[in-house]
Each structure stands twice: as structure tokens, then as C-alpha cells.
C-alpha positions as CSV (number, residue, x, y, z in Angstrom):
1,X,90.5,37.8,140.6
2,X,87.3,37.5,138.7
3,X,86.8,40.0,135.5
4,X,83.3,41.1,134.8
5,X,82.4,42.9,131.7
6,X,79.9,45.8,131.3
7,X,78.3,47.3,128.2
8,X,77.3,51.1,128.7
9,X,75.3,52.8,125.9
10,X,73.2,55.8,125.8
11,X,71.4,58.9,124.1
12,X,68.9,56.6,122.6
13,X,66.3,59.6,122.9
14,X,63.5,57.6,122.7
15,X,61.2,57.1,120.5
16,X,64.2,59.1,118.2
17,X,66.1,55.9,118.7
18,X,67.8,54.6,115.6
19,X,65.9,51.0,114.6
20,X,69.0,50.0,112.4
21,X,71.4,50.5,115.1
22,X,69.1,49.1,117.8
23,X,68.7,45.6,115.8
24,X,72.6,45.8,115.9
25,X,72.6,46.1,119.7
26,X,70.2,43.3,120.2
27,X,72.3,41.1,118.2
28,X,75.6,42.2,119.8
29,X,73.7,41.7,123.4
30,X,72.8,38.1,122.6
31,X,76.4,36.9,121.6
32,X,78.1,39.3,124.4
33,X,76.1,38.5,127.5
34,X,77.7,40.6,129.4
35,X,77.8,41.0,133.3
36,X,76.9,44.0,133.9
37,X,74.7,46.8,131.5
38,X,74.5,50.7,131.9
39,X,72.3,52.8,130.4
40,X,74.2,56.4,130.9
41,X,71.0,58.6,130.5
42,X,68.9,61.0,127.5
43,X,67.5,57.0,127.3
44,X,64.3,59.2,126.7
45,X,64.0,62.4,125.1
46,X,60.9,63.9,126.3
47,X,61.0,65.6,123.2
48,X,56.9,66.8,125.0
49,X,58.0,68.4,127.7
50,X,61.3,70.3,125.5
51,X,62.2,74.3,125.5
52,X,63.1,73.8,121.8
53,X,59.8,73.5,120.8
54,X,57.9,77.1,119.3
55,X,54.3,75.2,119.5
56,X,51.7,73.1,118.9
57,X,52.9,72.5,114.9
58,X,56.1,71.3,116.5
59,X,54.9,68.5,118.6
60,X,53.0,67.4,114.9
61,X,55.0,64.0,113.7
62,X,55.3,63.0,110.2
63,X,52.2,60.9,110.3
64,X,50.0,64.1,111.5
65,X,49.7,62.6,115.1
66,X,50.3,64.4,118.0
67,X,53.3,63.4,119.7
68,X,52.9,63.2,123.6
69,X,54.0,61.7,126.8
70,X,52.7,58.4,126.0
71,X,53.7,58.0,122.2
72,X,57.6,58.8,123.6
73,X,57.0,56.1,126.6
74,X,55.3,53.2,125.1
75,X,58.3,52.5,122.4
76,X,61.3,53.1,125.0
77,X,59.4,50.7,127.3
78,X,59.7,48.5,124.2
79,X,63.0,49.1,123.6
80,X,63.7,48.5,127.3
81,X,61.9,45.1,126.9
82,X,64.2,44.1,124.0
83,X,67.4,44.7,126.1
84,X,65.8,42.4,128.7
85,X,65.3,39.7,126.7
86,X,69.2,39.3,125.8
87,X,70.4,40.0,128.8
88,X,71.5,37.4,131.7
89,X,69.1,36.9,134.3
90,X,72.0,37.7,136.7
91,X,73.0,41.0,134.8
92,X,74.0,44.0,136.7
93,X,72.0,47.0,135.6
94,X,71.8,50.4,136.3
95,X,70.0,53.6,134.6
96,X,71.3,56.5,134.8
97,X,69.9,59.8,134.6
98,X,70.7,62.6,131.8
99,X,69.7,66.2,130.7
100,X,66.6,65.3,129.3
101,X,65.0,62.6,131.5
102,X,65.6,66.0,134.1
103,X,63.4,67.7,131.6
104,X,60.8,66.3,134.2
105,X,62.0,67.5,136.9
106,X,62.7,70.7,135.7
107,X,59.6,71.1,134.3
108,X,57.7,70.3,137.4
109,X,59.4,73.1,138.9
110,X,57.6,75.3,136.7
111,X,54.8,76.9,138.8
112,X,51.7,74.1,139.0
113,X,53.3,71.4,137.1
114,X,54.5,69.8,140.5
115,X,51.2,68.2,141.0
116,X,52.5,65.7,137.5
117,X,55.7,65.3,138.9
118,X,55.9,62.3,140.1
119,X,53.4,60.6,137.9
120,X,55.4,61.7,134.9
121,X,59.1,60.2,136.4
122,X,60.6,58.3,134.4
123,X,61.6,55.7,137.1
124,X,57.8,55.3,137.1
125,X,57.2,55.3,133.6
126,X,59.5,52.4,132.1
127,X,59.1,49.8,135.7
128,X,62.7,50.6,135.9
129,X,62.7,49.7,139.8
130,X,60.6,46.0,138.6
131,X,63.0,45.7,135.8
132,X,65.7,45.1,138.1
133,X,68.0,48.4,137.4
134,X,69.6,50.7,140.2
135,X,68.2,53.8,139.4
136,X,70.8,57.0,139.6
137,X,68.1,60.4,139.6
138,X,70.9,62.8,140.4
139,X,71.4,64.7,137.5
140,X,74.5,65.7,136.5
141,X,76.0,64.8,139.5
142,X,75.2,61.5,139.9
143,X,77.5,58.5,138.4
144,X,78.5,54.9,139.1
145,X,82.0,53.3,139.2
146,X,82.6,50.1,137.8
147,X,86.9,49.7,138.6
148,X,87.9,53.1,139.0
149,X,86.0,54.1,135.9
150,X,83.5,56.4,136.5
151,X,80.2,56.4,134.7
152,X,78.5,59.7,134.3
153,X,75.8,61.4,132.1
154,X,78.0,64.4,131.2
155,X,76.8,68.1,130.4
156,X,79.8,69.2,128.5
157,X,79.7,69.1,124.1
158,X,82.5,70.9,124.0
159,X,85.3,69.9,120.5
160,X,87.3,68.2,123.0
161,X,85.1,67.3,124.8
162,X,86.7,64.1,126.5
163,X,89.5,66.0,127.8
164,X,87.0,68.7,129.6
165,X,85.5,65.5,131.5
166,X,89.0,65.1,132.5
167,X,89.5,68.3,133.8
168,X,86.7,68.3,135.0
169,X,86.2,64.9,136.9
170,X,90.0,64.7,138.0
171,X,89.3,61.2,137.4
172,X,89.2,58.2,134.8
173,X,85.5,59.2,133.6
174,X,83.3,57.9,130.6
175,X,80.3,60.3,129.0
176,X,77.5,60.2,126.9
177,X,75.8,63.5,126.3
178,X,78.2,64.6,123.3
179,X,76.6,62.2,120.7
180,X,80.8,61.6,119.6
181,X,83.0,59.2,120.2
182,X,86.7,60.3,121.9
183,X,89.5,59.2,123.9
184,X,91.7,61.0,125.7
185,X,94.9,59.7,128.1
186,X,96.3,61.4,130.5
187,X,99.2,60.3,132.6
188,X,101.7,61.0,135.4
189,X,103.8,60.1,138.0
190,X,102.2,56.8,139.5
191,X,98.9,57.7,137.1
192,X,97.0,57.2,134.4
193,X,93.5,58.2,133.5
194,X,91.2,58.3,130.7
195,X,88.5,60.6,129.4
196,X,85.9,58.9,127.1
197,X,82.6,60.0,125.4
198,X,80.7,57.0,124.3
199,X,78.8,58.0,121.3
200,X,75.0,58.1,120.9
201,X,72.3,55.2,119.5
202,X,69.9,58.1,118.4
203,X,68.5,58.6,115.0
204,X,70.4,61.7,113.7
205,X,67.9,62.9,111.0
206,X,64.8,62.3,113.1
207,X,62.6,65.0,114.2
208,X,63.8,65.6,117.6
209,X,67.0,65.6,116.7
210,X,66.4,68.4,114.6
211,X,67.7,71.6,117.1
212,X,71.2,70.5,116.9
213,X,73.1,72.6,114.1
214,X,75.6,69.9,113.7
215,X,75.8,65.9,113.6
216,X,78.3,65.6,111.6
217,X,80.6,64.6,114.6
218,X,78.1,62.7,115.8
219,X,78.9,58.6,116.0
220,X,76.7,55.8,116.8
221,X,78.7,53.6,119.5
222,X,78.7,52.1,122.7
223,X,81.4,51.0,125.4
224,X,82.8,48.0,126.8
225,X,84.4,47.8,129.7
226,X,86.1,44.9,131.2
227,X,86.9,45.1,134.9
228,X,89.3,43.1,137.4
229,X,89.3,44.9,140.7
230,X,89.9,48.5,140.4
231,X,91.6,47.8,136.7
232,X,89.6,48.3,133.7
233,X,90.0,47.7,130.0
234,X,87.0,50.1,128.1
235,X,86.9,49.0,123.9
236,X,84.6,51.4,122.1
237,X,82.5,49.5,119.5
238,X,82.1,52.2,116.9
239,X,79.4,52.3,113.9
240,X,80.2,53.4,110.4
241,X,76.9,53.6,108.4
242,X,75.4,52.2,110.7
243,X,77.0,48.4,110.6
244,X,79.3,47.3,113.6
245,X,82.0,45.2,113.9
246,X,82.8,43.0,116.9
247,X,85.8,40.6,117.6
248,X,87.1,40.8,113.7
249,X,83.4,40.2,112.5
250,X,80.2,41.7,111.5
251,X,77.6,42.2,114.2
């Protein structure tokens, strides 16, 4: 049976991204060309549209601009355009979904925002549909499976995190959402499953990361998965200041 192999990253918060860890990724991309690619959601951060923010002074960026809907788009349609180039042609890809591309939709809930809606999705927005990527909107139900792995955004940042998705999932399950890295097994009569949290590619100290009270657990990674059927090997590829290693060499 043929064995495919997948790369799923995520929590890139555009434009809060992490330039250093993204150059990494493109170089990994290029030498892993891998079959299939996920994007597992909070790609975007529309930091704009956020209930952290206390005002106007808030949306001011270091540079005294204005931060707004297009400032956050036209980078993570950049970044989007990087991945593009090293992947395959024939790639699989799929966008999924988090907590903050849902900022849209709950925010168009909001009394007459509904008008900008649909205008402001973010399926709309980065071409995802042109790109070529199956586009999962259900948030935070909505997953793929790639073996009998599941793929989902995630809502839970709990310590232990990975073994709430179990718990939760009842089922072998990856996350982003967490910004961590973990691993948890579980196993059983005729079982096994596996909780994982993939990490995040986001810039920690940036300005939109700066509502969360602590980073410090927070790891820059992503997750490969290779799949044969309903089997699936997943190998974290984890980040310590910010350099990766791949394979027994530097990335």
C-alpha cells in the first residue's frame, strides 16, 4: 500500500507570524515535498476585528500605522504564496478553520456587521478556493482525517492539554490552538491512540501576541504525519531558538 506524507502546521496569526521560523519552513518545504499539507487554523489572527483590544491606541503598530483588515491580509496572502511555491503541484491541501478566523463570523453576528460578512471571509480573502485547498469553515467542530488521525483546530489550552483532546475526541486527534507541543498515548485492549498538540509558527513577543499571560510553554513546531491506510506515523519537528533540525541535520 502506498504511504503519503502530510505536513500540518498552524497558529501562524498572521501578519504576527514569526519571519525566522517561516524562512525555516520554506526551506524544510522545498527538501520534504510532501503529499499532502494542512493548515490547522488561527492561520490569521484578525487581530482587527479582536475582543482584546481596549481601543483605537491598540490597533496603533510600532511604526504609528493603523493596523487593519488589509495590513493583516496582504502579508498572510504572501505567506500563503510562499508555501505555494514549494509545494508539489499535486499536493493535497486543506485549510482549516480556528478560533480566530471565526472572529469573522462571530463578529458579523454582531447587530449590522452581517452586511461585511461575507466580504470579510477569509476563504474570500487569501483565494483559498483558487489556491487549490479544501476549505473546512466549521469551527471547532470541523476536522479532517488523514489514517485514522484526526486533524482538528482545538479549543482546549488546558496544562495537559493533549490528553483533554483525548478525552475529549475519543479518538487519535492532533491540535493546534495550545501554541505547545505534547504527546500523549493512550492504549487498551485491541487500541491505541494518541493525543498531540502541534505547536504554533507565531511570533511570541509580537504585538498581537501580547494578551496571553504566558509563552513560556509555548513551542514553535509543526507535524508530520506519514500515512499507509488507516496507519499513521506523526514526527513532531520541534524548534529551539528558533533553528530546526530534520533527518540528523540542520534545516
Amino acid at each position: 500500500m502506498k504511504k503519503e506524507r502530510w505536513v500540518i502546521c498552524g497558529d501562524q496569526h498572521c501578519p504576527w507570524h514569526d519571519e525566522t521560523v517561516h524562512a525555516a519552513f520554506q526551506r524544510f518545504l522545498k527538501k520534504f515535498k510532501p503529499d499532502g499539507f494542512i493548515i490547522n487554523g488561527d492561520f490569521l489572527d484578525v487581530y482587527s476585528l479582536s475582543r482584546h483590544l481596549n481601543g483605537a491606541q491598540d490597533l496603533e503598530m510600532a511604526d504609528k500605522q493603523m493596523i487593519n483588515i488589509e495590513k493583516e491580509i496582504t502579508p498572510a496572502n504572501d505567506v500563503l504564496d510562499d508555501y505555494d511555491f514549494y509545494l508539489p503541484k499535486d499536493c493535497k491541501k486543506v485549510f482549516l478553520y480556528g478560533n480566530h478566523e471565526d472572529r469573522v463570523r462571530r463578529w458579523a453576528a454582531n447587530g449590522n456587521n452581517a452586511v461585511l460578512g461575507g466580504f470579510l471571509s477569509p476563504k474570500r480573502l487569501l483565494s483559498l478556493e483558487r489556491r487549490g485547498y479544501q476549505v473546512i469553515e466549521d469551527y471547532p467542530s470541523g476536522y479532517v482525517e488523514i489514517g485514522s488521525l484526526q486533524i482538528a483546530h482545538g479549543s482546549k489550552s488546558s496544562m495537559n492539554a493533549s490528553k483533554g483532546i483525548l478525552d475529549e475526541y475519543r479518538h487519535s486527534v492532533a491540535n493546534n490552538h495550545t501554541h505547545t507541543s505534547q504527546i500523549t498515548y493512550v492504549g487498551g485492549i485491541g487500541t491505541k491512540q494518541i493525543g498531540i498538540c502541534i505547536g504554533c509558527m507565531c511570533d511570541m513577543n509580537s504585538q498581537g501576541m501580547k494578551y496571553a499571560k504566558n509563552t513560556g510553554r509555548w513551542v514553535h513546531s509543526w507535524l508530520i504525519v506519514t500515512v499507509e491506510g488507516k496507519r499513521f506515523w506523526p514526527e513532531l519537528v520541534l524548534g529551539y531558538d528558533k533553528r530546526f533540525f530534520y533527518g540528523g541535520e540542520e534545516i
